[in-house]
NUMAR-534120 format. One record per residue: residue in three letters; x, y, z of N, C-alpha, C in turn. Coordinates in steps of 0.001 Angstrom, whole numbers, padded with zeros to 6 digits, always signed. Layout:
REM residues N
ALAXYZXYZXYZ ...
END
This chain:
REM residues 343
UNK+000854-001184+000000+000000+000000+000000+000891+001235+000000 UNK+000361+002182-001078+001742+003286-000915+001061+004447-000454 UNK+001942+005249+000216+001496+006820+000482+000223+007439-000477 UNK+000572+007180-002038-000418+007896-002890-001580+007432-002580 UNK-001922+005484-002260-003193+005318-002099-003861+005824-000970 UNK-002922+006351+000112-003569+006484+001124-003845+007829+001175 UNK-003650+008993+000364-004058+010059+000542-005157+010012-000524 UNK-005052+009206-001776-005981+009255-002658-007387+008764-002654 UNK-006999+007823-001507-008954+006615-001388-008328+005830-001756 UNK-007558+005381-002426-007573+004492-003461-007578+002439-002363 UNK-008452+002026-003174-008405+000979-002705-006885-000315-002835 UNK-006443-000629-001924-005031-001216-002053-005181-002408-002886 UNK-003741-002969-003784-004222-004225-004386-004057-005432-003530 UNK-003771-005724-002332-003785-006750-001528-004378-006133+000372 UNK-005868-006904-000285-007086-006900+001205-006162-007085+002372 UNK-005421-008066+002462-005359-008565+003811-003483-007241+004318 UNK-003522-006531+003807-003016-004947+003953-003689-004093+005137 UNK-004902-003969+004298-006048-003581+005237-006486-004021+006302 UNK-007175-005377+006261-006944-006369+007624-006289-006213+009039 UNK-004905-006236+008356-003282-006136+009031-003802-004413+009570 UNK-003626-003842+009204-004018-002316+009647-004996-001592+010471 UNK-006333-002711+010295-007548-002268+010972-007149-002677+012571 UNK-006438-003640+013024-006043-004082+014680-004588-004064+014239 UNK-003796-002066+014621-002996-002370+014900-001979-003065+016356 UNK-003159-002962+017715-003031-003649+018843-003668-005161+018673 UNK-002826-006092+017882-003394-007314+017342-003955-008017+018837 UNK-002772-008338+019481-003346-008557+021065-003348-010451+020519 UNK-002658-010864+019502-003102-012519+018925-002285-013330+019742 UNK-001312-013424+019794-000199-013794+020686+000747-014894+019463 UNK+000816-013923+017958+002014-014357+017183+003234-014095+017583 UNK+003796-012938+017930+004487-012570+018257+005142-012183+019243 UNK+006259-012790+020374+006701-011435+021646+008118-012270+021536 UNK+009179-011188+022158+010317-011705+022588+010518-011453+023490 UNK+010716-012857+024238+010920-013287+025881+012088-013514+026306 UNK+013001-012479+027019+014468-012755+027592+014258-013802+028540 UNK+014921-014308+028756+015011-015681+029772+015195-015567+030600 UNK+014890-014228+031515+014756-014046+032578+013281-014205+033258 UNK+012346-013543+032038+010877-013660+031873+010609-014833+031664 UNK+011079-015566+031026+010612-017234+030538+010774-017651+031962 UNK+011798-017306+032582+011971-018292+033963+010978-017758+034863 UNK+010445-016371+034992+009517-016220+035841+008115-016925+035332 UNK+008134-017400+034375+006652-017591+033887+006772-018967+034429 UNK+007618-019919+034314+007866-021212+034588+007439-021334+036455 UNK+008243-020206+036989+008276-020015+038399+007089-020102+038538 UNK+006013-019154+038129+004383-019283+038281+003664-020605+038135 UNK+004069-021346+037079+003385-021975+036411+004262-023739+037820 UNK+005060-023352+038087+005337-024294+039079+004891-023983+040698 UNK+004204-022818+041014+003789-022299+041851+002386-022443+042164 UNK+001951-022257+040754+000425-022065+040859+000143-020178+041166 UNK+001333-019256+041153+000702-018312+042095+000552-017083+040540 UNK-000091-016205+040780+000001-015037+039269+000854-015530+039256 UNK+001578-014393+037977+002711-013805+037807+002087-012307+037211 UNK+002875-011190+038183+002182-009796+038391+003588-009257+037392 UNK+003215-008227+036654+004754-007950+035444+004249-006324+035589 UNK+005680-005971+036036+005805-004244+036485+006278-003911+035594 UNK+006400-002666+035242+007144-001619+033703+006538-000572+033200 UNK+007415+000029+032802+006561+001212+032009+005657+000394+030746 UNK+004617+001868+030763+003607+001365+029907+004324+000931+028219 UNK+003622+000292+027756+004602+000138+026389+005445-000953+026076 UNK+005548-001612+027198+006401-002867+027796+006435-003683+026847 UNK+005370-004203+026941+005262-005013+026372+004251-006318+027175 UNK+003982-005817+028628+003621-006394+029710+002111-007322+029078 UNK+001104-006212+028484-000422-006813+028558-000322-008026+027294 UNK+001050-008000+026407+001011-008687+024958+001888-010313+025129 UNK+002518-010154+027244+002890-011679+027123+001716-012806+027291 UNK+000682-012299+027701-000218-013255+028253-001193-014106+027162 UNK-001509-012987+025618-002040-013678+024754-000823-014706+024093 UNK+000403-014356+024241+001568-014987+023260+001999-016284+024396 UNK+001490-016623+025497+002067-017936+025952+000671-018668+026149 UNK-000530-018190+025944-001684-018968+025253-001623-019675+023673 UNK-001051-018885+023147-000934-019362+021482-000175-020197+021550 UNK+001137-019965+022275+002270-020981+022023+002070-022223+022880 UNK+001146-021900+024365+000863-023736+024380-000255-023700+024060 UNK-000994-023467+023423-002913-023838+023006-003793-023874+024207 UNK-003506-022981+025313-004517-022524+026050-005239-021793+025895 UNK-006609-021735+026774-007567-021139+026446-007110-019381+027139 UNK-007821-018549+026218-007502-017298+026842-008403-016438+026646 UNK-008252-015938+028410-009343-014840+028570-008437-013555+028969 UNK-009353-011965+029148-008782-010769+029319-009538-010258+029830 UNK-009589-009184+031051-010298-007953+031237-009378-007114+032196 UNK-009994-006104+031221-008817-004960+031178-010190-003820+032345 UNK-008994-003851+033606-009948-003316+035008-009363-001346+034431 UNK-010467-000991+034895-011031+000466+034923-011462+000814+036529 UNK-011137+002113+036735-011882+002673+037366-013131+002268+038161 UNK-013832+001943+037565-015408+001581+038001-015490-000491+038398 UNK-014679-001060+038024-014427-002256+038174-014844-002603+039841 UNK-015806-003482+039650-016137-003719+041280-015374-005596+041411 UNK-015699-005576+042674-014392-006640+043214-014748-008357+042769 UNK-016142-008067+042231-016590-009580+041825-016549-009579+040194 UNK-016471-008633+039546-016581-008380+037976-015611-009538+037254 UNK-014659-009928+038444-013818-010896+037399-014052-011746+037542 UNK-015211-012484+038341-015828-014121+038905-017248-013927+038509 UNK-017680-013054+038453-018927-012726+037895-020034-011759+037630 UNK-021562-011598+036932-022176-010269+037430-023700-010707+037271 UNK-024196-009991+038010-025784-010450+038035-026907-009697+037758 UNK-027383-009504+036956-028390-008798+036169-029598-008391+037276 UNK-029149-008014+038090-030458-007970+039172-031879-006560+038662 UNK-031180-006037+037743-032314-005299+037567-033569-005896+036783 UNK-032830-006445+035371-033496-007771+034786-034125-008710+035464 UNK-033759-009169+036807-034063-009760+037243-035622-009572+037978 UNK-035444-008745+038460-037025-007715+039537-037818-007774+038250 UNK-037375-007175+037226-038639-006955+035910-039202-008105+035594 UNK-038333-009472+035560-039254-010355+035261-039709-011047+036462 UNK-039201-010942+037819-040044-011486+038579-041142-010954+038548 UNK-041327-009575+038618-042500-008879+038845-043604-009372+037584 UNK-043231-010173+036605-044332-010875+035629-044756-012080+035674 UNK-043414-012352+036303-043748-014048+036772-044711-014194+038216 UNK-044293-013331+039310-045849-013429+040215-046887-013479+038896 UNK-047159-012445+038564-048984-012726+038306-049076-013661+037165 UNK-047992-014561+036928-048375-015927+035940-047964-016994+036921 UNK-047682-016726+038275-047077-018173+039787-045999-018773+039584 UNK-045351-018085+038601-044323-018843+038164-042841-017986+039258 UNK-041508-018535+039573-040307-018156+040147-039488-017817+038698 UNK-038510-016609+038884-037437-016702+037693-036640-017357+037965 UNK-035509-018555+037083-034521-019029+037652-033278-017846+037926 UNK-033011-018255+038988-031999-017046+039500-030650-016625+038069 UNK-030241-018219+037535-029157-018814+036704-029274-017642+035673 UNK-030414-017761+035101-030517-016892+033852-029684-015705+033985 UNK-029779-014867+035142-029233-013501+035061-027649-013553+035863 UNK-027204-014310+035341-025886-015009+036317-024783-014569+034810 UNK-023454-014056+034628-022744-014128+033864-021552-013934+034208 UNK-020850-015348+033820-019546-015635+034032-018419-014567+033699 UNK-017541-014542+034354-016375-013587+034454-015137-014576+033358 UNK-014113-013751+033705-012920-014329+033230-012379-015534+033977 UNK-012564-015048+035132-011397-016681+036260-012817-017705+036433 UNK-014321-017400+036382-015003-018551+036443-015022-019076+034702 UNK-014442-018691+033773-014246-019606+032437-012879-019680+032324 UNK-012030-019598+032947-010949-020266+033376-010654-021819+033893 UNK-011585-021017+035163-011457-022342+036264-012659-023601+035942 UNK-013717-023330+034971-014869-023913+034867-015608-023694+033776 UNK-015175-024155+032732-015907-023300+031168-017171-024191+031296 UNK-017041-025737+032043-018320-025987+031639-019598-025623+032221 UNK-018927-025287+033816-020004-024772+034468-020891-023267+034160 UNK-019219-022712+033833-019706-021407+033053-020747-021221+032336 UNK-020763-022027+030967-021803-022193+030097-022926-022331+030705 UNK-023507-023281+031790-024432-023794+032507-024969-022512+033287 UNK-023969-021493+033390-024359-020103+034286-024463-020664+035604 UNK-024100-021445+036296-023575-022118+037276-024786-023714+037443 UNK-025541-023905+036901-026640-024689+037184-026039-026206+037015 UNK-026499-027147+038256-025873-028168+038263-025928-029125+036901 UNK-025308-030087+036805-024913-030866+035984-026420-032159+036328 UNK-026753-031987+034774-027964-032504+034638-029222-032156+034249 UNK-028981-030881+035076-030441-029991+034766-030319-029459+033328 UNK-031842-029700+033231-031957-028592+031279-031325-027085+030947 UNK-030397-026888+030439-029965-025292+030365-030784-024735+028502 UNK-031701-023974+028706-032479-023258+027579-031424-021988+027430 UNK-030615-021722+027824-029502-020237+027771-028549-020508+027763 UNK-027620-021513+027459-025894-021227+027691-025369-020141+027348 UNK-024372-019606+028155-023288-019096+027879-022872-018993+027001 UNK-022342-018113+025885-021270-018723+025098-019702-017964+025411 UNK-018890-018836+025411-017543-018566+025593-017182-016706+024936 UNK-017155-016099+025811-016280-014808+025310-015156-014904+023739 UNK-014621-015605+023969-013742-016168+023091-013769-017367+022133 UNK-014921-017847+021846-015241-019008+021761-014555-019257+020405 UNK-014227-018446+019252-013300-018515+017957-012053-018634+017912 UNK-011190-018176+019229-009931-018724+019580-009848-019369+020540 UNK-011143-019686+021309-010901-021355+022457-011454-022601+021901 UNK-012034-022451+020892-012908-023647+020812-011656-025065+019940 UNK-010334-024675+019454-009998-025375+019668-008478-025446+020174 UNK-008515-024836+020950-007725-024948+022174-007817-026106+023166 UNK-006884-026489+024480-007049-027335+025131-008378-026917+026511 UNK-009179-027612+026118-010225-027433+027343-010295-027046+028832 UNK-009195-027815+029286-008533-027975+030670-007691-026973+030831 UNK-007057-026109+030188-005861-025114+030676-006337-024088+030525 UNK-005729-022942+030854-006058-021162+030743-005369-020308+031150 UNK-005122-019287+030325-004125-018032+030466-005527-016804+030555 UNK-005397-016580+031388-006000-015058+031680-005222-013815+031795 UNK-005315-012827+031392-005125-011759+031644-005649-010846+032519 UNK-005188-009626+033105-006034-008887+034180-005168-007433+034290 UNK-005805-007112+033299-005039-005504+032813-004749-004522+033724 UNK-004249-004265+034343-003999-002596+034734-004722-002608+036099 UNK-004261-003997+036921-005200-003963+038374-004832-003009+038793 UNK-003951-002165+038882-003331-001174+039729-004778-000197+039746 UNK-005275+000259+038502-006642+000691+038636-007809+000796+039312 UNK-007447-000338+039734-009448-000730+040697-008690-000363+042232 UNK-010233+000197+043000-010285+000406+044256-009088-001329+044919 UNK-008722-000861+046041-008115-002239+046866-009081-003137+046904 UNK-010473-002875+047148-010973-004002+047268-011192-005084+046326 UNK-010479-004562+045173-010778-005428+044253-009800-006264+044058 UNK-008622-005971+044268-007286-007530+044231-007335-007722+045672 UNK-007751-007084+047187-008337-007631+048039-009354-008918+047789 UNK-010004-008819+046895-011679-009908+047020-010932-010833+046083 UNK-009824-011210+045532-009106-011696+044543-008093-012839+045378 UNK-007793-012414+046154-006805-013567+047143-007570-014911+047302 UNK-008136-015492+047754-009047-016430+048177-009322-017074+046708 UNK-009965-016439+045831-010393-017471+044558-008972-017464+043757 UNK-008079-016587+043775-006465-017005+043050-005583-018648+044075 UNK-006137-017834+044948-005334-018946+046385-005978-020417+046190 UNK-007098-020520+046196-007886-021968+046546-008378-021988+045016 UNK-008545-021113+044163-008924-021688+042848-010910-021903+043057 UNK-011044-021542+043828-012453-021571+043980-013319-019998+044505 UNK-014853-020165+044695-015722-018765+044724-017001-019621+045077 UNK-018020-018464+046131-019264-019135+045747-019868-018039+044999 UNK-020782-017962+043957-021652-017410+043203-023128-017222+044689 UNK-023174-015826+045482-024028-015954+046216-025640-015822+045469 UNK-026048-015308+044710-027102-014988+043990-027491-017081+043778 UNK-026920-017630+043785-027378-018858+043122-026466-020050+044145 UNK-025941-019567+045010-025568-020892+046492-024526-021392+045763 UNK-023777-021718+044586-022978-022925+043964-021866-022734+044147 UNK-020835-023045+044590-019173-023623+044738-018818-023559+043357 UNK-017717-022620+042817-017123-022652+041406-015780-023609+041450 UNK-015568-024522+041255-014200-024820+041459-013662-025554+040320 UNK-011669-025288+040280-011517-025936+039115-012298-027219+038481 UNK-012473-027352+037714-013194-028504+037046-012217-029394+035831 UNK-011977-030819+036018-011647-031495+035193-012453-031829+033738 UNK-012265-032091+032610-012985-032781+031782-013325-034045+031990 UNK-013910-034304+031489-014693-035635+031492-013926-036585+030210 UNK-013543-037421+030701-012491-038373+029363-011247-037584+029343 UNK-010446-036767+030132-009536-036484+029939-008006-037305+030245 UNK-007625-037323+029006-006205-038289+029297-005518-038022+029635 UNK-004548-038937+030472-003315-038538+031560-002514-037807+031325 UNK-002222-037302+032229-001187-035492+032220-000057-036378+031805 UNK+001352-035999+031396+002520-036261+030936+003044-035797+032644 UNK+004023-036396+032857+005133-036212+033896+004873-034835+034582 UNK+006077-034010+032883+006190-032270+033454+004778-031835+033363 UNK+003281-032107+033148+002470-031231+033142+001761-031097+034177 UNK+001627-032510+034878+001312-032746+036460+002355-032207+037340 UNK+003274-031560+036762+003999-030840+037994+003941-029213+037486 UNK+002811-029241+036722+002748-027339+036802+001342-026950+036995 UNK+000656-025909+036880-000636-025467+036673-001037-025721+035706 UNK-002701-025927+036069-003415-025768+034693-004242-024356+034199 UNK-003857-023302+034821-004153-022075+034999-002728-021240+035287 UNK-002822-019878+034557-001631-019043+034574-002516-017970+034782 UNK-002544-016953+035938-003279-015838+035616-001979-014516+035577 UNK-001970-013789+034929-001123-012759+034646-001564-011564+034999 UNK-001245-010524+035810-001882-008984+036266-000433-007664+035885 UNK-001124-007185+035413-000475-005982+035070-001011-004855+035859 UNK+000220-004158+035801+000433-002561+036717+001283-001827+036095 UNK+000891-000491+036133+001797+000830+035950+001885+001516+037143 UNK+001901+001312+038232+002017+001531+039325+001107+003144+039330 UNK-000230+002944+039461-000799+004453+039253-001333+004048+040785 UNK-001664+002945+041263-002057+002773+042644-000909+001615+043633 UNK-000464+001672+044660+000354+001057+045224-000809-000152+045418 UNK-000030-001437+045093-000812-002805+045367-000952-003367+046864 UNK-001716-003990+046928-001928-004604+048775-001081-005470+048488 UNK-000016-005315+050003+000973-006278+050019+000100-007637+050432 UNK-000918-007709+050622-001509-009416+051021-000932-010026+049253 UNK-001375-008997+048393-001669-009785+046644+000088-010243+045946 UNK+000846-009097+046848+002325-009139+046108+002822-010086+047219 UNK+002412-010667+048280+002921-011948+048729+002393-013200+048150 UNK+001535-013371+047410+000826-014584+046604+001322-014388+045090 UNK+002247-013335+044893+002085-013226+043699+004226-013680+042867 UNK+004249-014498+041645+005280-014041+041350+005786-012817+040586 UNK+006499-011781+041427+006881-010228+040110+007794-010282+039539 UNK+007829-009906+038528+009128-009800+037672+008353-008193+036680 UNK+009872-008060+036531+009840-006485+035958+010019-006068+034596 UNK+009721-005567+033967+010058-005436+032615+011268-004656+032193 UNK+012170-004417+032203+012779-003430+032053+012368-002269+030407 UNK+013437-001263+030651+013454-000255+029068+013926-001368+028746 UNK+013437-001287+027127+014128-001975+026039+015586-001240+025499 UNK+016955-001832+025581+017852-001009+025128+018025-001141+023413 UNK+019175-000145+022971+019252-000545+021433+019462-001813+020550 UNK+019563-002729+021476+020018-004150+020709+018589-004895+020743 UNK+017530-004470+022020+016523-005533+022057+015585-004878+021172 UNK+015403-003445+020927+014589-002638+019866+014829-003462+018617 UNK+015629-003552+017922+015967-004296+017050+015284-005525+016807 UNK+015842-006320+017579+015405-008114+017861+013676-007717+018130 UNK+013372-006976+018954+011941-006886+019046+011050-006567+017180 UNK+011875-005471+016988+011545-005038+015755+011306-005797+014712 UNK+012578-007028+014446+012615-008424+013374+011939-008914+013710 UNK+011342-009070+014976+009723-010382+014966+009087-009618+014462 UNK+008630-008565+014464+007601-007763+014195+007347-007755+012631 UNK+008643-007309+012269+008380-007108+010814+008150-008384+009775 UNK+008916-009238+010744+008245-010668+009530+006856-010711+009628 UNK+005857-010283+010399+004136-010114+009902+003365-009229+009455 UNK+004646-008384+009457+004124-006777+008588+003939-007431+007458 UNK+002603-006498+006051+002720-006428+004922+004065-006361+004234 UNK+004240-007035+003209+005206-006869+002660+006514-007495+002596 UNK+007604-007528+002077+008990-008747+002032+009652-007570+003458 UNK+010206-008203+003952+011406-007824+004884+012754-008079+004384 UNK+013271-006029+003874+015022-006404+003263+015546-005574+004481 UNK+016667-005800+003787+018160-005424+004590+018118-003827+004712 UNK+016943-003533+004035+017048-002213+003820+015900-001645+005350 UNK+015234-002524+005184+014102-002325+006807+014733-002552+007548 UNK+015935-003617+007618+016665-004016+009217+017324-002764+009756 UNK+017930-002164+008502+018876-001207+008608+017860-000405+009312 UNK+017058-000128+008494+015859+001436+009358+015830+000946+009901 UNK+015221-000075+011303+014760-000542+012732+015858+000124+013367 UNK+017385-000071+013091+018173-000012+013733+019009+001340+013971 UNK+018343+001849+012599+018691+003562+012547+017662+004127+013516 UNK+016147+003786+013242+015161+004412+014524+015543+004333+015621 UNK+015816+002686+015943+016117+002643+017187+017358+003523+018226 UNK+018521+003814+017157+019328+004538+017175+018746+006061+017603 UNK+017841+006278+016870+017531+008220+017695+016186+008063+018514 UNK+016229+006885+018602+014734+006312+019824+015702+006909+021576 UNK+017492+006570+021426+017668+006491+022367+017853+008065+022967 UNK+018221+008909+021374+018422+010541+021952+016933+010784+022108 UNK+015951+010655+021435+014534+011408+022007+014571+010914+023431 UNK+014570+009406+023871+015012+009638+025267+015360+010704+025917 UNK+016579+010650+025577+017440+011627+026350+016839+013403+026460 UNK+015936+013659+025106+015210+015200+025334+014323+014330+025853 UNK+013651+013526+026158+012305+013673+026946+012541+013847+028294 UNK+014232+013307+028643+014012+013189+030148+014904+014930+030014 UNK+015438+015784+029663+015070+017126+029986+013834+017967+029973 UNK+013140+017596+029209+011661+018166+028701+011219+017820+029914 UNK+011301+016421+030991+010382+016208+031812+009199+015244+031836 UNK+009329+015036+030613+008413+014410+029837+008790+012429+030037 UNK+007658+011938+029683+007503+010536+029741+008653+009578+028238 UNK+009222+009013+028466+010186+008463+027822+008968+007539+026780 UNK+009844+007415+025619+008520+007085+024267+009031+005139+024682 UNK+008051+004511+024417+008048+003167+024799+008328+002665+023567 UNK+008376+001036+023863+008508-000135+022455+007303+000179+021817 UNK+006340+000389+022231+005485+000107+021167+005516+001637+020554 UNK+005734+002867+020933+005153+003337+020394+006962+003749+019228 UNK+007956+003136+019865+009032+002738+018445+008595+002071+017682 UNK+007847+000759+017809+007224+000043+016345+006358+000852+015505 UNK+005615+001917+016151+004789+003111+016036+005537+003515+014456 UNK+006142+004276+014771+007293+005415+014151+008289+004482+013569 UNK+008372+003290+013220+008955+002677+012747+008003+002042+011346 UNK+006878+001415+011807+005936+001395+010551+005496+002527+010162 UNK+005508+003848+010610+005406+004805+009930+006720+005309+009082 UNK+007882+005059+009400+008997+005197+008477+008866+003966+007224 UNK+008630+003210+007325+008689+002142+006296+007546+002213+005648 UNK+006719+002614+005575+005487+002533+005064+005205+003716+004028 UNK+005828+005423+004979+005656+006591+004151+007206+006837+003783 UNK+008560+005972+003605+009594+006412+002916+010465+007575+003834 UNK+010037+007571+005736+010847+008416+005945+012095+008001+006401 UNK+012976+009078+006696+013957+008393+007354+014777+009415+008509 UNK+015252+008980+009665+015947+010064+010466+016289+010664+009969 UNK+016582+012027+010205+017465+013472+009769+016468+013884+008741 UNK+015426+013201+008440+014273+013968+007429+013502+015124+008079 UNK+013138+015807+007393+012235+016989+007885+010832+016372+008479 UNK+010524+015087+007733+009062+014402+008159+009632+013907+009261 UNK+010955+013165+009902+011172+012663+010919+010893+013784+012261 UNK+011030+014630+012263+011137+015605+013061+009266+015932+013531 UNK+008935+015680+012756+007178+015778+012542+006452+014281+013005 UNK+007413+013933+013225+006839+011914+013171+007531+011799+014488 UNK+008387+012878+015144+008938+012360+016945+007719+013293+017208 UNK+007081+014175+017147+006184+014716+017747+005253+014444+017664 UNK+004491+013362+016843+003442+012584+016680+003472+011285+017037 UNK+004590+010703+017301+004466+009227+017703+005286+009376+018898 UNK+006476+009975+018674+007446+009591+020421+007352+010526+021555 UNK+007184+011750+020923+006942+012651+022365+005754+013614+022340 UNK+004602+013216+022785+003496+013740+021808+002892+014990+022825 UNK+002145+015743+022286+001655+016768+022750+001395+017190+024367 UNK+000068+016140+024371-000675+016557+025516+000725+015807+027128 UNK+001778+015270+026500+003049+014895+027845+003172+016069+028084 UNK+003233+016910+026968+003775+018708+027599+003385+019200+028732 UNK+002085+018308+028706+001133+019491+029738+001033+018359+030531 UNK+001816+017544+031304+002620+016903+032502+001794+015722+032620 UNK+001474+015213+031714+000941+013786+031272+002356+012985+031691 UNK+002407+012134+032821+003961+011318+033211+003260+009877+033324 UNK+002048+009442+032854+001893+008065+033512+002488+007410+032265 
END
């Protein structure tokens, strides 16, 4: 796709250009590069049973390990990315109680009860820990379900392994304490009760499932992953259950190596002539650094170098260009930091 089509309308001659462009936060988990310091903390978890909580500046790369070690072992994977308003059960479940009054109030004058189940909807760690119960909206095994669930994800779990799960849990630092407070107990024991409906959530086996291999019975069948930018200090109850490991800055050699995964799924052939640019960007990635931290200003992250990097390869720029100078103020050190934007 060249510059002309994109100022012109013009429709590109290869669709899946477009595709590639419409999610540039793919979030698929093709791609990440994992120093082996990170590989060993993930192992640590995964022999623990406990998170693994990943600190760093934003940009890290932090929220993009959790879909990429679902892909690479074929676990199932869930996400919710906590806000502000996030209350402390939203990630085990939520209950339609307003829905609920409206149709009781129709069902008296026909004698009929609503089933509680109906207005019951599974979270992320109860289709983790229990996809089948999930579906069921917690209702025991046996009874008629007229409503299942369907899997959040059901186009990239359905054939995945049933029994395992990588969750994600974005930006806990966000939610009030009480919310990785109400989180200890169902991370710890792997279980919850659903009070609206009395039922015990707990991991659940498949039914016909064949014997674990050696190393798999000696790890989890659940990985939950939590991210922070440290905008709220965490309850030390959660960072004693939890394994941390840190992300560090990316320096000029890992920009690079980060950059070559990247670009083998970009549109287009990958030459010697793109390696070179990654490595020239990355090269004045490290002086804008250096003015951001006089400016005061927030240091420009990995992603937003892949940023300004598919924008050099794509529109023909290159450092020391007049457009480069126009392309650090739009992708690496952007406006509204001026006005003391530091998260």
């Amino acid at each position: 796709m060249t510059d002309h089509q994109v100022r012109a309308g013009e429709r590109p001659e290869d669709p899946t250009d477009v595709e590639w462009l419409d999610t540039p936060d793919r979030s698929d988990g093709r791609v990440y590069v994992m120093p082996e310091d990170l590989r060993f903390a993930v192992r640590v978890a995964l022999a623990t049973g406990r998170p693994l909580l990943l600190r760093g500046m934003p940009g890290s790369g932090k929220s993009s390990l959790a879909p990429y070690i679902a892909t690479q072992m074929q676990w199932r994977y869930y996400e919710h990315v906590v806000t502000y308003r996030t209350q402390p059960r939203d990630l085990l479940w939520s209950f339609d109680s307003v829905r609920r009054l409206a149709d009781a109030q129709v069902a008296v004058r026909q004698g009929a009860t609503p089933d509680d189940a109906s207005y019951v909807e599974p979270g992320v760690l109860w289709w983790a820990l229990a996809p089948d119960s999930a579906r069921r909206r917690g209702r025991p095994d046996g009874v008629e379900v007229t409503d299942p669930c369907p899997d959040p994800l059901e186009e990239v779990n359905s054939t995945r392994r049933p029994d395992r799960a990588v969750v994600l849990i974005d930006e806990i630092d966000k939610a009030d304490p009480d919310v990785p407070n109400s989180l200890l107990v169902p991370l710890g024991s792997h279980r919850f009760t659903v009070a609206e409906i009395g039922r015990e959530i707990r991991t659940e086996r498949p039914a016909g499932q064949e014997s674990e291999s050696k190393d798999e019975g000696r790890r989890a069948r659940h990985l939950v992953v939590l991210t922070t930018n440290e905008e709220r200090e965490l309850p030390q109850a959660l960072l004693r259950r939890c394994v941390v490991h840190v992300l560090p800055e990316h320096d000029h050699a890992m920009l690079v190596r980060i950059a070559e995964e990247h670009m083998a799924l970009w549109p287009g052939e990958v030459t010697d002539a793109d390696r070179a640019l990654a490595g020239a960007v990355a090269g004045e990635l490290m002086k804008v650094r250096q003015h951001a931290d006089k400016q005061g200003v927030r240091r420009p992250s990995t992603a937003e170098y892949l940023d300004a990097l598919l924008a050099c390869r794509s529109l023909g720029i290159r450092p020391g260009d007049h457009e480069w100078q126009l392309l650090t103020r739009n992708v690496l050190i952007k406006p509204q930091q001026m006005a003391g934007d530091r998260a």
